[in-house]
C-alpha positions as a Markdown table, in Angstrom:
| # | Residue | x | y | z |
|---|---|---|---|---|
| 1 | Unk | -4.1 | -27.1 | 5.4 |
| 2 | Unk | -3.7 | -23.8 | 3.8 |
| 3 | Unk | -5.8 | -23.6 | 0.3 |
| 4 | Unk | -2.5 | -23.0 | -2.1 |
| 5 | Unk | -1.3 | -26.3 | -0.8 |
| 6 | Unk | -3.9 | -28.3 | -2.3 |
| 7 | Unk | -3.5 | -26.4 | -5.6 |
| 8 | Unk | -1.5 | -27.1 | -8.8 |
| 9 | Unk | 1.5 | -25.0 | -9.6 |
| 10 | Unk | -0.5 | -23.3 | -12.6 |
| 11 | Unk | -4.0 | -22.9 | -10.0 |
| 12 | Unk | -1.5 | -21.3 | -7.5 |
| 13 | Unk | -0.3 | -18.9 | -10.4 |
| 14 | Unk | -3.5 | -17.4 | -11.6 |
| 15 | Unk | -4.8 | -17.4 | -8.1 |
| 16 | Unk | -2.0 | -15.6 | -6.6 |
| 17 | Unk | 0.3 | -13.7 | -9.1 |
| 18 | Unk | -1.3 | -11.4 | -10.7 |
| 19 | Unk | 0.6 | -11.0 | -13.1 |
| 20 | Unk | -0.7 | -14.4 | -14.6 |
| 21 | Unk | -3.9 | -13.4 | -13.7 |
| 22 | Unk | -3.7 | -10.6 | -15.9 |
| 23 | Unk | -1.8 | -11.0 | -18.9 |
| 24 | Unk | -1.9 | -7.7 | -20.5 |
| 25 | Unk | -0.7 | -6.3 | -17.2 |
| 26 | Unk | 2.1 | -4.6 | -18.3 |
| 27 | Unk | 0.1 | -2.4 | -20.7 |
| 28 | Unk | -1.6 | -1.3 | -17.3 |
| 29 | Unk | 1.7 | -0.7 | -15.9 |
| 30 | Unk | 3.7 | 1.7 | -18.3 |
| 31 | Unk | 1.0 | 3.2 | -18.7 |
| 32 | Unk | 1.0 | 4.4 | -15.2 |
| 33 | Unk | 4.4 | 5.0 | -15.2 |
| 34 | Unk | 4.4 | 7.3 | -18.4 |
| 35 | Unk | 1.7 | 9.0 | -16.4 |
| 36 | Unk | 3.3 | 9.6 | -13.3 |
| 37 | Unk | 6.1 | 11.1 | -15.6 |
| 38 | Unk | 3.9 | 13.8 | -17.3 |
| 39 | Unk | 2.7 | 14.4 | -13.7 |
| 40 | Unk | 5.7 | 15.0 | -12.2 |
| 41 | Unk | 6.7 | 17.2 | -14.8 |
| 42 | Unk | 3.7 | 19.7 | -14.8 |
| 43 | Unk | 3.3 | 19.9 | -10.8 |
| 44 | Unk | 4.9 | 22.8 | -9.3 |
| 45 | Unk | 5.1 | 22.1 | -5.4 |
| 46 | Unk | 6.7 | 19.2 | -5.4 |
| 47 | Unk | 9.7 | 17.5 | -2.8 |
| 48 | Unk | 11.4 | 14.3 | -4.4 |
| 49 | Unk | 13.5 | 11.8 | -3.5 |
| 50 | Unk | 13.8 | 12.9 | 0.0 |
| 51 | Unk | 15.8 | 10.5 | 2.4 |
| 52 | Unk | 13.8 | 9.2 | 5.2 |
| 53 | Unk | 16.4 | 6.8 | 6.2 |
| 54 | Unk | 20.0 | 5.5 | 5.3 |
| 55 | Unk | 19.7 | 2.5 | 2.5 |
| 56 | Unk | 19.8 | 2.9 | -0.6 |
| 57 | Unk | 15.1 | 3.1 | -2.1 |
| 58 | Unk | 14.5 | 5.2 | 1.4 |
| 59 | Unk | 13.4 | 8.2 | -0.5 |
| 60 | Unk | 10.0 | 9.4 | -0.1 |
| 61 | Unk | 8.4 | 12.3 | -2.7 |
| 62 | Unk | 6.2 | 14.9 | -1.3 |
| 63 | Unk | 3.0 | 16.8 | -3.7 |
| 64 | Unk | 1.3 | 19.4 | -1.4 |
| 65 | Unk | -1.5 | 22.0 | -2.7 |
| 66 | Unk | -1.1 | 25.3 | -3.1 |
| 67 | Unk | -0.7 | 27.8 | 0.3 |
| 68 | Unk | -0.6 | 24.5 | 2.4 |
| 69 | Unk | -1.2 | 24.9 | 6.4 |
| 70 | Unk | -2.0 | 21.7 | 8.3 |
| 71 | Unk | -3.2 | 19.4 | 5.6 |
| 72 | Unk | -4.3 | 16.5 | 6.3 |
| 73 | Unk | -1.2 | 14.0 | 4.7 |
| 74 | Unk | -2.6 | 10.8 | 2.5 |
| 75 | Unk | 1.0 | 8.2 | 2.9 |
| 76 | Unk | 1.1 | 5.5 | -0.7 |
| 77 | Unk | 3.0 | 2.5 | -0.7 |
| 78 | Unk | 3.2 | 0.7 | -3.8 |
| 79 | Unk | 2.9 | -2.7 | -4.9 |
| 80 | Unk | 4.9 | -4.8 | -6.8 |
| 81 | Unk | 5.1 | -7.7 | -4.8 |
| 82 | Unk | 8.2 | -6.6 | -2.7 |
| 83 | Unk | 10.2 | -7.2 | -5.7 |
| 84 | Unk | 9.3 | -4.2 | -8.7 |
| 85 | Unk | 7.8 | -1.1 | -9.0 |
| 86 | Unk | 8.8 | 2.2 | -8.2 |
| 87 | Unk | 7.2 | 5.6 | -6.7 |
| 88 | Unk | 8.0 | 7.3 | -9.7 |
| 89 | Unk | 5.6 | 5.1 | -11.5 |
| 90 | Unk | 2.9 | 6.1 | -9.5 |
| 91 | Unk | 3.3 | 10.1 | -8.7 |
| 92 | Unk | 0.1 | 10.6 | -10.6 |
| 93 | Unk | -1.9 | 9.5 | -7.8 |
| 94 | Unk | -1.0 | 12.4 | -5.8 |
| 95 | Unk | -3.3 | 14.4 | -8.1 |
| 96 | Unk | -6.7 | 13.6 | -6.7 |
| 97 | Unk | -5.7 | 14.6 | -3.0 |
| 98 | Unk | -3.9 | 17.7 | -4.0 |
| 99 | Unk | -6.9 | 18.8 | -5.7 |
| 100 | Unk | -8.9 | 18.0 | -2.1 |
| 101 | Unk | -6.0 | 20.3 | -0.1 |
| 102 | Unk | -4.4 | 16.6 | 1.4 |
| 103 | Unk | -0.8 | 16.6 | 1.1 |
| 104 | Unk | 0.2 | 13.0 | -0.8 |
| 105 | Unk | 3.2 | 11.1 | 0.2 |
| 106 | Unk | 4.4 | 8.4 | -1.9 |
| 107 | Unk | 7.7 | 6.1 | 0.0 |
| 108 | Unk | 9.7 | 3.8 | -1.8 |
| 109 | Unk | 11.6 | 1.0 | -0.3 |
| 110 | Unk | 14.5 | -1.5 | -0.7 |
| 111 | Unk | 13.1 | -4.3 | -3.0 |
| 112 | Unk | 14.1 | -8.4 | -2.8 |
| 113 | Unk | 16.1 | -10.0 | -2.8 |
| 114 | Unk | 18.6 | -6.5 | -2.1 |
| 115 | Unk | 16.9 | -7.3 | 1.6 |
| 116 | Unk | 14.5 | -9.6 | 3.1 |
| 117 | Unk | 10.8 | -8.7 | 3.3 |
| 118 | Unk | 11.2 | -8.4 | 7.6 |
| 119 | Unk | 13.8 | -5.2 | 6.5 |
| 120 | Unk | 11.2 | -3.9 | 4.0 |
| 121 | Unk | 8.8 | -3.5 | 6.6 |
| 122 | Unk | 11.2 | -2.2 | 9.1 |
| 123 | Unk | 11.5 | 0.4 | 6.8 |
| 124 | Unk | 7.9 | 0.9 | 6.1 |
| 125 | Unk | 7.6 | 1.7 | 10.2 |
| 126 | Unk | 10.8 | 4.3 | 9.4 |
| 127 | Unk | 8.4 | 6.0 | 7.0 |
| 128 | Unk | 5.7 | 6.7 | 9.0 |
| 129 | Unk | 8.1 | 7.9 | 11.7 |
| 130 | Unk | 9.7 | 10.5 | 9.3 |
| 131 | Unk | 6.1 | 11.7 | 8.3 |
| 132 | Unk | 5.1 | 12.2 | 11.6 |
| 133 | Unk | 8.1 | 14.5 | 12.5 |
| 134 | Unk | 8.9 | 16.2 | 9.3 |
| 135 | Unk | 5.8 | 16.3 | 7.7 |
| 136 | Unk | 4.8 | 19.8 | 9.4 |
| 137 | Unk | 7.2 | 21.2 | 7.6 |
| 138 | Unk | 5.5 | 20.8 | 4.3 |
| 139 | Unk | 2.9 | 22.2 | 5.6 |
| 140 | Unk | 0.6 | 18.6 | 6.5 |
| 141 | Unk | -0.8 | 18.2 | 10.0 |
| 142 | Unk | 1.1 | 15.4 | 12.0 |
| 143 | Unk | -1.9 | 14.3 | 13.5 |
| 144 | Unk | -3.5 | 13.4 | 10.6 |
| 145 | Unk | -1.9 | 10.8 | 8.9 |
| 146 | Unk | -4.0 | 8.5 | 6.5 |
| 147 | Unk | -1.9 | 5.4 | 5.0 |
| 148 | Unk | -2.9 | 3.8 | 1.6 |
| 149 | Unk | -1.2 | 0.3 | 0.3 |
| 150 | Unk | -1.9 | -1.3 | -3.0 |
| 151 | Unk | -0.5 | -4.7 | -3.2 |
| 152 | Unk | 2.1 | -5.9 | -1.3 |
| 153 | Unk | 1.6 | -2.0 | -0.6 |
| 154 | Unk | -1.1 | -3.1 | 1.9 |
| 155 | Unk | 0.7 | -5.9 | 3.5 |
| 156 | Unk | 3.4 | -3.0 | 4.9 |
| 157 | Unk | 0.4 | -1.0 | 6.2 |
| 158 | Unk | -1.1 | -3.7 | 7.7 |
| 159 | Unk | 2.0 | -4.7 | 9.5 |
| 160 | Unk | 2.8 | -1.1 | 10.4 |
| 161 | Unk | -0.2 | -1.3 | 12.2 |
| 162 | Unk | 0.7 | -4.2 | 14.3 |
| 163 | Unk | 3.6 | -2.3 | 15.9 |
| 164 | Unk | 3.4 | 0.5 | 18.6 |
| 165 | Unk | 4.7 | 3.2 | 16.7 |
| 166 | Unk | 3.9 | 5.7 | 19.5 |
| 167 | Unk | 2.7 | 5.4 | 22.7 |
| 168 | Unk | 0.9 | 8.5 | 22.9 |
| 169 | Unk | -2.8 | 8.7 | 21.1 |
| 170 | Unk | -2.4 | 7.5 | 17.6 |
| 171 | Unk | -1.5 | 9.9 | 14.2 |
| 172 | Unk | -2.3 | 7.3 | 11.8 |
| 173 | Unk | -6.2 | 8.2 | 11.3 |
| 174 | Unk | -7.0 | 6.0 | 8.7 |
| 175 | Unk | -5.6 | 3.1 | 6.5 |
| 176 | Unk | -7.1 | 2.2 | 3.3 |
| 177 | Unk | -5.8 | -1.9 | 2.4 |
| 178 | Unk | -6.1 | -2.5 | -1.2 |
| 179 | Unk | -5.9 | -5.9 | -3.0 |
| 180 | Unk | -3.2 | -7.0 | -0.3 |
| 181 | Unk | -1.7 | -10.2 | 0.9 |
| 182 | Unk | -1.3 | -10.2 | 4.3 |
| 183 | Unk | 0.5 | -14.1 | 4.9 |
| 184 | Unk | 3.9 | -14.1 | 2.9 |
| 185 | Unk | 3.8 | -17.9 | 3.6 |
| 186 | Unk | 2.0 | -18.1 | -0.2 |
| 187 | Unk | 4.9 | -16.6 | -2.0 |
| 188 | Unk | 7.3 | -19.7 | -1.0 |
| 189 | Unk | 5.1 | -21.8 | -3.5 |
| 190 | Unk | 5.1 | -19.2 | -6.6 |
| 191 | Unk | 7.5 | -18.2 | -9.4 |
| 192 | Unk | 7.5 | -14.8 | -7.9 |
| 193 | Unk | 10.0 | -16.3 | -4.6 |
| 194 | Unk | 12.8 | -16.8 | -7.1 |
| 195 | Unk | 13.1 | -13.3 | -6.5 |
| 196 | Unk | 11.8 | -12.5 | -3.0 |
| 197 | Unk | 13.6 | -16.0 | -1.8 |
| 198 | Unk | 11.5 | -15.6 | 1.8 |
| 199 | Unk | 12.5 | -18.3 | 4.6 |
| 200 | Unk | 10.2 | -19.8 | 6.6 |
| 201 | Unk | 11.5 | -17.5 | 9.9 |
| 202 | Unk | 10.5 | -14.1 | 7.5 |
| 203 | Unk | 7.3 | -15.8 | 6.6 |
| 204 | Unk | 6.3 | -16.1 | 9.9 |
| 205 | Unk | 7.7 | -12.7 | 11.4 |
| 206 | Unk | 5.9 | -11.1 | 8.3 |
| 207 | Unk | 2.5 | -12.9 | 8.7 |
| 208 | Unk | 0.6 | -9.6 | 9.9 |
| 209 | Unk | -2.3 | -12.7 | 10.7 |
| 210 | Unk | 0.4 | -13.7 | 13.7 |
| 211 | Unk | 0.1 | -10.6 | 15.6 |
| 212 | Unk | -2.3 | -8.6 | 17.4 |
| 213 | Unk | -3.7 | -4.7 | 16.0 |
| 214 | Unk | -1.5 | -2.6 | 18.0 |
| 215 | Unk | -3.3 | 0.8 | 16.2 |
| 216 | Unk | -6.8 | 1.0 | 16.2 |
| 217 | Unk | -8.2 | 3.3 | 13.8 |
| 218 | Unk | -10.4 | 3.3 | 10.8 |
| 219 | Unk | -9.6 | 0.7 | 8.2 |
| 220 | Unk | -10.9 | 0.2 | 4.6 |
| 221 | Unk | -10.4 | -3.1 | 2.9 |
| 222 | Unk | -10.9 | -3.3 | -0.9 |
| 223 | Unk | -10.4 | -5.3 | -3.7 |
| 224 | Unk | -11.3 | -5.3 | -7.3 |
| 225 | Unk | -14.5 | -7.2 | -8.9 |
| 226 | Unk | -12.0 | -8.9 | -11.6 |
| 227 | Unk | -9.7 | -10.1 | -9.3 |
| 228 | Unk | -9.2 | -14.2 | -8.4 |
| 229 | Unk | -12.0 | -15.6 | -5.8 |
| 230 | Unk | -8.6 | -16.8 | -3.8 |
| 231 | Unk | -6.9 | -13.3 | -4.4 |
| 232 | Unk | -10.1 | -11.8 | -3.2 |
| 233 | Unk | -10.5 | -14.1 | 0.3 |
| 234 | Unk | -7.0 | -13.2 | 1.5 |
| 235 | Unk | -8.7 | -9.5 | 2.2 |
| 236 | Unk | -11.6 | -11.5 | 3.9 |
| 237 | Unk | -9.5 | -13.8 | 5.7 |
| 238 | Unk | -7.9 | -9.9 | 7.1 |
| 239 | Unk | -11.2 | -8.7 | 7.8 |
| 240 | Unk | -12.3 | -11.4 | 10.2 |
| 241 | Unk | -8.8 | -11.1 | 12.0 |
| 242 | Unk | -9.6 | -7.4 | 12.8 |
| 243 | Unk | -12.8 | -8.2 | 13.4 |
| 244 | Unk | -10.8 | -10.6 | 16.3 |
| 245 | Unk | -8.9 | -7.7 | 16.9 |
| 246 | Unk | -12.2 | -4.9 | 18.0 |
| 247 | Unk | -12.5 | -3.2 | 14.3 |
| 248 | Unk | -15.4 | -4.0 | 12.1 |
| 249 | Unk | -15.4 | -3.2 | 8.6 |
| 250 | Unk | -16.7 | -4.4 | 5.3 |
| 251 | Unk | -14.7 | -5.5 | 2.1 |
| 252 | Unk | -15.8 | -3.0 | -0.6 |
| 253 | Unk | -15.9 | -4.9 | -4.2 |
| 254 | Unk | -14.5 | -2.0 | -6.5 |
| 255 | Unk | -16.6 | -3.1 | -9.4 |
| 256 | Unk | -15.3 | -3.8 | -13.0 |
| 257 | Unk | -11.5 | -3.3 | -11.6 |
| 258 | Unk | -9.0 | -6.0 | -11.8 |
| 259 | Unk | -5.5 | -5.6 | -10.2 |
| 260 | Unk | -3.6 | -3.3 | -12.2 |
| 261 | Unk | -6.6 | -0.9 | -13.3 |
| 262 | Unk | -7.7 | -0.1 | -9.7 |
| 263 | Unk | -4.2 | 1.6 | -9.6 |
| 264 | Unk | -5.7 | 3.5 | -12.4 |
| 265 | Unk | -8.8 | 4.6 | -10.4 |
| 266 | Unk | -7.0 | 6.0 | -7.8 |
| 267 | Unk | -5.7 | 8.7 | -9.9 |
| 268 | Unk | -9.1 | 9.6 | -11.5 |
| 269 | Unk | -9.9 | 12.6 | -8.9 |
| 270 | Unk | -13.6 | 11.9 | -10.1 |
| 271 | Unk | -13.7 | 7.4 | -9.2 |
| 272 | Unk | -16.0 | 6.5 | -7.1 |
| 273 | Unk | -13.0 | 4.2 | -5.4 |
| 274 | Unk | -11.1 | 8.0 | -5.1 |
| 275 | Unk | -14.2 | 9.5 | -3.5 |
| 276 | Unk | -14.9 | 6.4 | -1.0 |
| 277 | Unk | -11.0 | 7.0 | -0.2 |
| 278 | Unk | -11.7 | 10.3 | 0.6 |
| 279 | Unk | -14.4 | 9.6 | 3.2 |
| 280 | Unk | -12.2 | 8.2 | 5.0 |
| 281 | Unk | -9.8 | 11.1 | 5.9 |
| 282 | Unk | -11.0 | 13.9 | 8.4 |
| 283 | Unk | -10.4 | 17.0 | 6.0 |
């Protein structure tokens, strides 16, 4: 029986909402978003709202560095628990990779209940296809695609990599996984499903768990030292499926961070959680 059965509805909650799990959470999150503002607003080379495919959030926004020629291109998905958040609220990211010549792509996407989670990450997948064929037109190298997901951010880049986006040698040369949840099954028994009302057919077609790694490449899995023991085992439970799946890697514990201030970290171009991200992209 899965854990969050055997909870209480409160238990469930704090273990996986994290908005309960943090309560001043939304001091976290306006102040990204009033960041990401003053960003936007003081970078020069800058692309936005760029349609990568026909409904109505497929917009992406593009930073690249100065005098850009083959850049390796860092992709962001947000989180938000397919139900909130924005890109604009986190353009601010983008400043650490700029600042390393890496071209930073940040993709929004329809929210529930507007669709169902299977059509989010059917547009995820749409995304990454864009990138790969546009992207050298920005000046980023197509072959050198490194994915980032925060959140429910994660979940679409862990199912992206589940699917045979080409059949030629892989682009995608890294994905960084942070603080995801990776078996929608969990939201059917929290507040949070009044919004993202998922069935038990999109639970199961969205459970990366139920498929086989269809891109092998390197993979970092992180989560933050505040966050719930229960929040923190779903990016376990992933890491022993790729280990299943031929990729060995280690959960990195990013230490004092909880959900919402590890966003944070990755727009400090000077974290230790930026730099580690970093390592991970061939530049």
């Amino acid at each position: 029986m899965n854990k969050w059965l055997k909870m209480t509805e409160i238990e469930r909650e704090l273990a996986y909402n994290p908005k309960k799990a943090v309560v001043n959470h939304e001091i976290f999150q306006n102040l990204a978003t009033k960041s990401a503002a003053h960003f936007r607003k003081k970078i020069k080379n800058k692309f936005l709202n760029i349609s990568y495919g026909n409904r109505k959030k497929e917009k992406l926004d593009i930073f690249v560095p100065n005098n850009p020629h083959k850049c390796p291109v860092q992709v962001y998905f947000h989180g938000g628990y397919w139900v909130s958040r924005d890109k604009y609220d986190h353009s601010h990211l983008a400043e650490p990779s700029i600042k390393n010549n890496i071209i930073h792509v940040s993709v929004n996407y329809d929210l529930c209940p507007d669709v169902t989670l299977d059509i989010i990450v059917e547009e995820a997948i749409e995304a990454i296809k864009w990138i790969n064929n546009n992207i050298s037109k920005y000046g980023g190298d197509k072959n050198n695609i490194n994915l980032i997901g925060h959140s429910a951010g994660a979940h679409l880049v862990a199912m992206a990599l589940t699917k045979n986006i080409v059949k030629k040698e892989s682009f995608i040369k890294s994905a960084t996984l942070i603080s995801g949840i990776y078996s929608p099954e969990i939201t059917m028994y929290l507040s949070v499903n009044e919004k993202i009302k998922i069935t038990d057919r999109v639970s199961r077609v969205t459970n990366v768990l139920n498929y086989k790694l269809a891109i092998k490449t390197k993979i970092l899995v992180i989560v933050g030292e505040h966050e719930p023991k229960e929040w923190k085992e779903l990016s376990i439970e992933y890491i022993n499926w790729l280990k299943k799946n031929g990729v060995i890697t280690k959960l990195y514990v990013a230490k004092a961070l909880n959900h919402f201030t590890i966003v944070k970290s990755l727009s400090n171009p000077r974290s230790i959680l930026t730099k580690k991200i970093f390592s991970m992209i061939d530049l």
